[in-house]
C-alpha positions as CSV (number, residue, x, y, z in Angstrom):
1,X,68.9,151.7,-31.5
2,X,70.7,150.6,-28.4
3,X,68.9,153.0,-25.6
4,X,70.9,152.7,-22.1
5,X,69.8,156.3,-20.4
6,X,66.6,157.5,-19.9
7,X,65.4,161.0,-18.4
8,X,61.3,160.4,-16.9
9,X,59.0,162.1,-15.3
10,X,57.3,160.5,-12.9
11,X,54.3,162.3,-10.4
12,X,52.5,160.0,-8.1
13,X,48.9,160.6,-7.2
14,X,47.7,162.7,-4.5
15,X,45.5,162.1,-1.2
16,X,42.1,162.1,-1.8
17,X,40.7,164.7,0.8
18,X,38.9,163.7,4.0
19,X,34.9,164.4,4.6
20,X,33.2,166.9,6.7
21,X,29.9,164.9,7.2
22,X,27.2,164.6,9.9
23,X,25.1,161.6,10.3
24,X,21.2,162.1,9.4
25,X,19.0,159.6,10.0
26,X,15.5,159.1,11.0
27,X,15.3,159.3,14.7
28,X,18.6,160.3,15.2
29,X,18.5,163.7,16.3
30,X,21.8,164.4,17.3
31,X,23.7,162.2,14.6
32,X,27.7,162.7,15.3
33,X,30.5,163.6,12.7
34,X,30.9,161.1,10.2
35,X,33.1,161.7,7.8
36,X,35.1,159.4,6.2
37,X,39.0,159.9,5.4
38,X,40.6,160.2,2.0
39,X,41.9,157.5,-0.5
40,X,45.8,157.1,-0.7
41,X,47.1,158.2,-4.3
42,X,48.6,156.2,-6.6
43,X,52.5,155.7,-6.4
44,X,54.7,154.8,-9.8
45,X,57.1,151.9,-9.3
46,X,59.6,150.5,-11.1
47,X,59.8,146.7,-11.9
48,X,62.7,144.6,-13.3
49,X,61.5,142.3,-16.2
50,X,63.4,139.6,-17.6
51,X,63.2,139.6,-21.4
52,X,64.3,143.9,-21.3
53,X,67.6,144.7,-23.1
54,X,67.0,148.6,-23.1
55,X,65.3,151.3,-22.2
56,X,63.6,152.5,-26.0
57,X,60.4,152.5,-24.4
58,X,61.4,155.3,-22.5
59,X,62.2,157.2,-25.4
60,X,58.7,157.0,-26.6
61,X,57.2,158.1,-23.7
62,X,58.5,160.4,-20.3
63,X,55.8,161.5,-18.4
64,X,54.2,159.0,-16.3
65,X,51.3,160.3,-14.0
66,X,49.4,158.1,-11.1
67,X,45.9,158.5,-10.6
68,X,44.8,160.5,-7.5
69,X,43.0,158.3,-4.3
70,X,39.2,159.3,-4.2
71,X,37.4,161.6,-1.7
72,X,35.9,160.5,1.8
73,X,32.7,160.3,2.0
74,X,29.4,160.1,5.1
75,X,28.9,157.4,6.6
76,X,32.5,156.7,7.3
77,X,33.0,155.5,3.8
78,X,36.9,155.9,3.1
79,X,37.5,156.8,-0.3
80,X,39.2,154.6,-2.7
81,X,43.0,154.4,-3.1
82,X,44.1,154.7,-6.4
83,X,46.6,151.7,-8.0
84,X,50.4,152.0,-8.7
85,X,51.6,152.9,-11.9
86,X,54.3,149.8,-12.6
87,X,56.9,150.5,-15.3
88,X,58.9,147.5,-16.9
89,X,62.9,148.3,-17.1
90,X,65.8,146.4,-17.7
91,X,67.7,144.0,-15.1
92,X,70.7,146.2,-14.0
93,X,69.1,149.5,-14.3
94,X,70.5,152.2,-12.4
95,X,68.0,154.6,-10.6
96,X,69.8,158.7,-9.9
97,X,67.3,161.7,-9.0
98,X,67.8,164.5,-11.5
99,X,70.7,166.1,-9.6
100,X,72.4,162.7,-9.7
101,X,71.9,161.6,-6.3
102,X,71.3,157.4,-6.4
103,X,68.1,156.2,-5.3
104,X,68.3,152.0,-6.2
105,X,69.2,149.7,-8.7
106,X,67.1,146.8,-10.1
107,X,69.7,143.4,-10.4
108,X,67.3,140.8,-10.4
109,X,64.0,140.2,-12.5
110,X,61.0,140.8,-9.6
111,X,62.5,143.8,-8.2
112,X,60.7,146.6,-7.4
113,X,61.5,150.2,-6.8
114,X,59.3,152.7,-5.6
115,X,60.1,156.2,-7.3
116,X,57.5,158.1,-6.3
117,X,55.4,157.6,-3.5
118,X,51.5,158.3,-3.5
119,X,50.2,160.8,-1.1
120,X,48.4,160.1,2.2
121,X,44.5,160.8,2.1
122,X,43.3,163.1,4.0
123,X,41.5,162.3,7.7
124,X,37.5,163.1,8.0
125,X,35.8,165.3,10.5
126,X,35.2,162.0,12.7
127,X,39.1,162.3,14.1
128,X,38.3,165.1,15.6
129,X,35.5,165.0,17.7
130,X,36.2,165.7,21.5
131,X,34.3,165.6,24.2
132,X,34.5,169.9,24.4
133,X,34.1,169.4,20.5
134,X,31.3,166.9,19.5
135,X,30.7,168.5,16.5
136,X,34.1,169.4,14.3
137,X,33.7,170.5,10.9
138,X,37.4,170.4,10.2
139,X,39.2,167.5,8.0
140,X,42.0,167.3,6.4
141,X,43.0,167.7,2.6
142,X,45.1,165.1,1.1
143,X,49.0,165.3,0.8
144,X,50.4,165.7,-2.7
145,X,52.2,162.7,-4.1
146,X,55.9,163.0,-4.8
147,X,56.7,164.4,-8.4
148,X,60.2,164.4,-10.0
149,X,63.0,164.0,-12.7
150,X,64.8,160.9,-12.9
151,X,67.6,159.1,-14.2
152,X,67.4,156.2,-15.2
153,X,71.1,154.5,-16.8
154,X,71.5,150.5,-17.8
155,X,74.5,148.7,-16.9
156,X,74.3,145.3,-18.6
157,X,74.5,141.8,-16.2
158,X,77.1,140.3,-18.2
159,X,79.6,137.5,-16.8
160,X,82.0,137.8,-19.2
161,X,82.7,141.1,-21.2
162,X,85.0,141.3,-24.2
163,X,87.1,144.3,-24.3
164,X,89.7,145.5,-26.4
165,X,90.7,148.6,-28.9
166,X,88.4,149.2,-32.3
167,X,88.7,146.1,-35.0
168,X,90.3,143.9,-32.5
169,X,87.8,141.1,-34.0
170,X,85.1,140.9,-30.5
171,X,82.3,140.9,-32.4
172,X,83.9,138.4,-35.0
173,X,85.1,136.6,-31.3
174,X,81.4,136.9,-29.6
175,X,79.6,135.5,-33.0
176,X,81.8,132.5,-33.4
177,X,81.3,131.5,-29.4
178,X,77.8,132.0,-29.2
179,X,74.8,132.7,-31.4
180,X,74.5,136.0,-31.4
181,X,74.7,137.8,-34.8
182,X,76.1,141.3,-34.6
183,X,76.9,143.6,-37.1
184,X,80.2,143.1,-38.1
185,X,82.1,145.6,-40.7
186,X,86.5,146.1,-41.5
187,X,86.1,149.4,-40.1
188,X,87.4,150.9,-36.9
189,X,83.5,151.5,-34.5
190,X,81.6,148.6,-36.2
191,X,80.4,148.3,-32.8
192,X,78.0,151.3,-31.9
193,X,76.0,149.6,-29.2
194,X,77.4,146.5,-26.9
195,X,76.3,142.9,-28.0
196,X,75.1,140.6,-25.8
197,X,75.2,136.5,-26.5
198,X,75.0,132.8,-24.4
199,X,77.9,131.4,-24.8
200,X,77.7,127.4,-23.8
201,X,81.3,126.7,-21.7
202,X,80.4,123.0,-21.0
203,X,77.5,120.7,-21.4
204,X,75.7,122.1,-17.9
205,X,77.1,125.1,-18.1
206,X,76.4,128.6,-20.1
207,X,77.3,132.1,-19.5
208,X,76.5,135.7,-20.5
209,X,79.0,137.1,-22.8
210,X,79.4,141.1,-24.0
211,X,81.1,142.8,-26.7
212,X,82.0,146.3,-25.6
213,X,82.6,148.7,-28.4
214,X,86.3,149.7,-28.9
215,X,88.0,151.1,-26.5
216,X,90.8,154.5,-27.5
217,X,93.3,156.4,-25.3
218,X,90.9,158.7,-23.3
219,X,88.2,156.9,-23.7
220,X,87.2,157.3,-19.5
221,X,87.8,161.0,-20.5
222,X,85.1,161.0,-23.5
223,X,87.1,160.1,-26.5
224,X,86.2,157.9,-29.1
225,X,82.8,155.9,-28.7
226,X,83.7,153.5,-26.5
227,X,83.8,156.1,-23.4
228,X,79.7,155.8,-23.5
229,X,80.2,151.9,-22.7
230,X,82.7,151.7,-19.9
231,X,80.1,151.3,-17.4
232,X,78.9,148.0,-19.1
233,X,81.8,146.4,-17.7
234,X,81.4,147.3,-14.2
235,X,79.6,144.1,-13.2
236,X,81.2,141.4,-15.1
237,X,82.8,139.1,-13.3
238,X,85.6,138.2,-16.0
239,X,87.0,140.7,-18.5
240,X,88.4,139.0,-22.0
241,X,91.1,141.4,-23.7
242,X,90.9,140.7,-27.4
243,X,94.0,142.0,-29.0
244,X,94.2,142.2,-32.7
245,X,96.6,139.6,-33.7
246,X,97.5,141.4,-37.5
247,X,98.1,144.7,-35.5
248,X,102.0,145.9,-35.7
249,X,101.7,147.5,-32.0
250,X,99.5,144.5,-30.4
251,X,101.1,145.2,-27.1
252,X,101.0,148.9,-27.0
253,X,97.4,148.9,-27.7
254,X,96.6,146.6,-25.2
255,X,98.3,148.5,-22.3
256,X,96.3,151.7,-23.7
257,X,92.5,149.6,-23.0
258,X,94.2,148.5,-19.9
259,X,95.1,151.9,-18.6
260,X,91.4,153.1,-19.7
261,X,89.8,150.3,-17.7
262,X,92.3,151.2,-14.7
263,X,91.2,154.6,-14.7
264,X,87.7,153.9,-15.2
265,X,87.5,151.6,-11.6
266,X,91.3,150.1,-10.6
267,X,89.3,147.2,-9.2
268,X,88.8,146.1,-13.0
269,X,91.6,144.4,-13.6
270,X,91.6,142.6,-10.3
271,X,89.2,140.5,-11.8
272,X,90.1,137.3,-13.4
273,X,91.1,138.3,-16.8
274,X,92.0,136.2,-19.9
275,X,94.2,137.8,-23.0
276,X,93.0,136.7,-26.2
277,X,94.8,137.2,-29.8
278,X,92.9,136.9,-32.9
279,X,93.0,136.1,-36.4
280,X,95.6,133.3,-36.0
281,X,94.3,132.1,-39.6
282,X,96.5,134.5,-41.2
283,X,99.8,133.3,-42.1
284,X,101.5,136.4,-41.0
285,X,99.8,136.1,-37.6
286,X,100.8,132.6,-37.4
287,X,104.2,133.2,-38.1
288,X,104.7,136.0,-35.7
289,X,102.7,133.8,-32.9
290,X,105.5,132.9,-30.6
291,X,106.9,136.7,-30.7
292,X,103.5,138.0,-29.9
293,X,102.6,136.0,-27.3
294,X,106.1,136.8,-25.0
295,X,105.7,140.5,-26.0
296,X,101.5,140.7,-25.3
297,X,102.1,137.9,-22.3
298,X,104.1,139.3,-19.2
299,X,102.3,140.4,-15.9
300,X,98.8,139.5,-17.6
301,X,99.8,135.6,-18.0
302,X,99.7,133.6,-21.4
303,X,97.4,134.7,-23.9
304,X,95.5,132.5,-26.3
305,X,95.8,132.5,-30.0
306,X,92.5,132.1,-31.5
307,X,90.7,132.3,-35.2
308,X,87.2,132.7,-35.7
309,X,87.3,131.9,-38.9
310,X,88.6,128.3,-38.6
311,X,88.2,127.7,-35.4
312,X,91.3,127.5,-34.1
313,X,91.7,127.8,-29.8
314,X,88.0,128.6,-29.4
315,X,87.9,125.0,-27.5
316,X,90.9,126.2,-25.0
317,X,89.0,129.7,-24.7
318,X,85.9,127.9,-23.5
319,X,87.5,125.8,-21.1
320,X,89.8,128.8,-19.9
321,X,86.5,131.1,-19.3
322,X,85.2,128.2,-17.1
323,X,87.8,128.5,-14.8
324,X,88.0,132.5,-14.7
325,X,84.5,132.2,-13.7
326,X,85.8,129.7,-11.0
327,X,88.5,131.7,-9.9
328,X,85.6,135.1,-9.9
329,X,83.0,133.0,-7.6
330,X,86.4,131.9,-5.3
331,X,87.1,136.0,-4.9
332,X,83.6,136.4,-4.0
333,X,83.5,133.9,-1.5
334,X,87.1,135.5,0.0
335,X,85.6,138.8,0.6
336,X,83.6,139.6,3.9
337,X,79.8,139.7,3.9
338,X,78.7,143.1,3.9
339,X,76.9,143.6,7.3
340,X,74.1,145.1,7.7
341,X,73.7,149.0,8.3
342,X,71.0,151.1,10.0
343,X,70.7,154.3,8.7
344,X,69.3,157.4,10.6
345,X,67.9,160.0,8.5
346,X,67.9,163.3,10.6
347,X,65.9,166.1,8.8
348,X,66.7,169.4,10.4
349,X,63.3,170.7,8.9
350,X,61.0,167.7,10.7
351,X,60.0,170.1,13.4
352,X,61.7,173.1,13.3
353,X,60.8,176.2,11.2
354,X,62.5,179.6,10.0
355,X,60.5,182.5,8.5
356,X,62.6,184.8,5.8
357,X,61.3,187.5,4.0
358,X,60.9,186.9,0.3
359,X,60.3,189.7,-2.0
360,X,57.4,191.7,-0.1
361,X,56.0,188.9,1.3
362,X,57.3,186.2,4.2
363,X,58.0,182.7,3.2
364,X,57.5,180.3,6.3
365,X,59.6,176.6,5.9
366,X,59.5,173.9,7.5
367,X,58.5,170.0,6.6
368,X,55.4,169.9,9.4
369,X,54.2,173.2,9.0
370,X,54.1,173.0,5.4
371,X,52.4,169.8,5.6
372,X,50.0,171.8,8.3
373,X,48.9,174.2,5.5
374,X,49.3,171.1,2.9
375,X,46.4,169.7,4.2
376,X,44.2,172.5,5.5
377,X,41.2,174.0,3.6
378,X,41.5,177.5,3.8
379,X,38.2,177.9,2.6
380,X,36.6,176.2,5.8
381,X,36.9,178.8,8.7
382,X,37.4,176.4,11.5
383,X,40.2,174.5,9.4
384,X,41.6,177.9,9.3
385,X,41.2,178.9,13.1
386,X,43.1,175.4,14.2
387,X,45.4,176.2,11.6
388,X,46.1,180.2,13.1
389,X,46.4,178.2,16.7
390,X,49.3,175.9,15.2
391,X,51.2,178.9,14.2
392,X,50.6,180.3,18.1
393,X,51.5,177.2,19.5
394,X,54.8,176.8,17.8
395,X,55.7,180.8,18.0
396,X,55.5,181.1,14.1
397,X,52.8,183.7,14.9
398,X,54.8,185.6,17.3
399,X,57.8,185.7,14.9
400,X,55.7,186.7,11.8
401,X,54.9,190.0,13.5
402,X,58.2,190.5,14.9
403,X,59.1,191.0,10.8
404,X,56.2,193.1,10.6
405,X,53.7,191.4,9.3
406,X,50.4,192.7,9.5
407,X,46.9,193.3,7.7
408,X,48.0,192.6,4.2
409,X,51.0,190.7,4.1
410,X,51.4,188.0,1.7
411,X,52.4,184.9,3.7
412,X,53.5,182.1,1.8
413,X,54.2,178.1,3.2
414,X,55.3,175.2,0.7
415,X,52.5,176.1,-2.4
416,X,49.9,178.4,-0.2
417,X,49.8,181.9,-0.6
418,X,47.6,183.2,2.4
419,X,46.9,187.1,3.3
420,X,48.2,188.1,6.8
421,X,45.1,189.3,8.9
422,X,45.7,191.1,11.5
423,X,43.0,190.9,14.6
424,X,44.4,192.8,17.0
């Protein structure tokens, strides 16, 4: 089975926590805070691999989990990072979050794409020893590592894709150009999964070749089977409209395919683009040649008469692909370079904050407290007292009891659920 989406899991590992440790040693007696920080978790990372046609392996398997970094220790000693989880996909796969936003594409084999990145160990009691404080018990916990849904959707790298409506004769076409072997049936929707083959266009020269399946009115719209395949032609560099030569309304099905490609991207057909009529072996065909190629011809130039059966213009077809791929890598060198772009990220959450009730208790927000409480042990009472003074310092204190909070109140920041304790 042909397997071009995928729909993952992928968690990377959290922080290993810092140390609260004091040197003891033989005539030391006044050994200093030596605790060591935290191990960085494990992130998961995608990596294009030559070879991959689909994504079946993802099909098998969705939930991909990175190990979490390892706990400081005394002595310093820094706890060990954990290693990236690397996940083999397909040249030209196409990476979305779950809500469809794009995060990366893989094009070449090598790439890599990090999907989810490992969280920061936490920092040991030695960071925070001060001349005032020589002796800190705090550290810091590690932060989570990033856990999502993600998309993952193959477009195949293809210089040359064969389009045209059901049992127009592509996979017939691609089998007799190159040697691929694809099912091949005299029903409409043979083709349930596009076919990929080498085709040789000279003696130093080859190209990737596609068969996309059939193409029917409304097909960018969802009809027919060839709607799931559109995107498959979005980075060939030359399209091949195969027209089925024994068809009575060649011409009318062509301008269907063409509208769906148009309203699929209209950039499609401003590709170099080669009409192609098959199964010139049959005498009927033959016959009606000269009529079908003025009424197929027109705006999209001359077409070529072919048979994959005895052969006949699969020579010409070569040497006419050459030069569409010519005329493609002349477009590309006509179009501007792309310059460069800095992007600055503003996150209105960074530093500031906002405290709403939720339910009965108050929800505080706001990316560096909630990486604050992240990464403080509640359970250690002077981690908890620099953590109170952070709320103080930033008036999140202040506001808290202007809501009414007091002795009781369930507080809640990013996954902690802390009671309110009123002092006072």
């Amino acid at each position: 089975m042909f397997a071009d989406r995928a729909r993952i899991l992928v968690a990377a590992g959290s922080g290993g926590d810092g140390a609260s440790s004091f040197r003891r040693e033989a005539h030391v007696p006044r050994g200093g805070p030596d605790g060591g920080d935290g191990g960085r978790g494990g992130d998961v990372v995608l990596v294009s691999e030559a070879g991959m046609t689909t994504l079946i392996e993802f099909r098998r398997k969705r939930h991909f989990r990175a190990a979490h970094g390892g706990r400081g220790a005394g002595r310093r000693a820094h706890g060990r990072s954990a290693p990236q989880i690397r996940l083999g996909v397909p040249p030209g796969t196409v990476v979305r979050s779950e809500d469809g936003e794009w995060i990366g594409e893989l094009l070449e084999p090598g790439q890599e794409l990090v999907v989810a990145r490992g969280g920061r160990g936490g920092r040991g009691n030695t960071h925070f020893a001060s001349a005032t404080h020589q002796a800190p018990r705090h550290f810091e916990k590690g932060d989570r590592g990033q856990e999502r849904w993600i998309e993952l959707e193959l477009k195949l790298i293809a210089a040359i894709g064969l389009v045209g409506p059901p049992n127009a004769g592509k996979s017939t076409l691609l089998a007799a150009l190159t040697a691929a072997t694809p099912r091949i049936g005299s029903y409409p929707f043979t083709t349930t999964s596009p076919n990929l083959g080498v085709i040789e266009l000279d003696e130093e020269r080859t190209a990737v070749i596609a068969d996309v399946p059939g193409l029917i009115e409304g097909a960018n719209e969802g009809h027919g089977l060839g709607h799931e395949f559109l995107r498959h032609v979005d980075r060939t560099r030359v399209l091949v409209g195969v027209v089925d030569g024994a068809d009575e309304h060649a011409a009318e099905s062509w301008q269907a395919v063409a509208e769906e490609l148009r309203l699929h991207d209209p950039k499609l057909l401003e590709r170099p683009l080669r009409l192609v009529v098959t199964k010139l072996d049959l005498p009927d065909v033959a016959a009606r040649w000269p009529e079908l190629r003025a009424r197929i011809g027109g705006a999209w130039g001359n077409p070529i008469g072919v048979s994959a059966h005895d052969g006949t213009g699969l020579e010409t077809l070569r040497v006419e692909l050459g030069r569409a791929l010519d005329e493609a890598d002349e477009q590309v060198a006509l179009e501007p370079e792309p310059q460069e772009m800095l992007v600055h990220r503003f996150d209105p959450l960074d530093e500031g904050w906002q405290v709403a009730p939720e339910g009965e208790a108050l929800r505080i927000s706001g990316r560096r407290i909630e990486t604050a409480a992240n990464r403080t042990d509640f359970t250690n009472e002077e981690s908890r007292d620099r953590f109170q003074r952070l709320l103080e310092r930033l008036g999140i204190d202040a506001e808290l009891r202007r809501l009414g909070a007091e002795g009781g109140t369930m507080v809640r920041i990013g996954q902690s659920e802390l009671e309110w304790g009123d002092e006072e």
